[in-house]
C-alpha positions, 0 to 999 in steps of 0.5 A, spaced: 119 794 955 122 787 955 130 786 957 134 783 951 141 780 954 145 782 947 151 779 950 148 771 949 145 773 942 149 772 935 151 775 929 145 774 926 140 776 931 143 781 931 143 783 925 136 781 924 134 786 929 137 792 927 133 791 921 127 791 924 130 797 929 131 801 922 124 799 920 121 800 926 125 808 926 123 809 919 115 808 920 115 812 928 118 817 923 113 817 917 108 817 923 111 823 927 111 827 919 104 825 918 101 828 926 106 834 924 103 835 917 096 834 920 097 839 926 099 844 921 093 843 916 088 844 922 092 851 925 093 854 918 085 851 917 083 855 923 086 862 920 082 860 914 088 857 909 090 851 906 096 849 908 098 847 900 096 854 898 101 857 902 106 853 901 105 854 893 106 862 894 112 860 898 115 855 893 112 861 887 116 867 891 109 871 892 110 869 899 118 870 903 121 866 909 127 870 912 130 866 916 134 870 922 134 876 922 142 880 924 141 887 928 143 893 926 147 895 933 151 888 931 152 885 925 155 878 927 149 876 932 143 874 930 135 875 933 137 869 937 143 872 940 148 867 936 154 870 937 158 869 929 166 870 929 169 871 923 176 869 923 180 875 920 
């Protein structure tokens, strides 16, 4: 990775290369989703479904995600052991 003295650079310059950060940022992102979307599909693929069928049953409610799940012993900490205090 190349060194760059931001001190020497201008305003523009450096207004300039924050627009290419933000769109270099941008498509290592999209790039990061589509790698996900793929991983997704193939494990899911593995199993027999489709990704998109799956999705579709939980979009439509055939099908629900719950989230963490609170334990009976005590009511304000979760599956993940998060402790929840609530002023009184």
């Amino acid at each position: 990775m190349a060194d760059i003295d931001f001190d020497t650079m201008t305003r523009a310059e450096l207004t300039e290369l924050r627009g290419q950060l933000d769109k270099a940022i941008t498509a290592a992102g999209d790039r990061d989703r589509r790698a996900a979307l793929a991983a997704a599909e193939s494990a899911v693929r593995q199993h027999g479904f489709s990704l998109a069928d799956l999705m579709s049953q939980i979009a439509g409610g055939e099908l629900e995600f719950r989230g963490l799940i609170k334990l009976p012993r005590n009511c304000l900490s979760s599956r993940r052991g998060d402790a929840r205090a609530h002023p009184r």
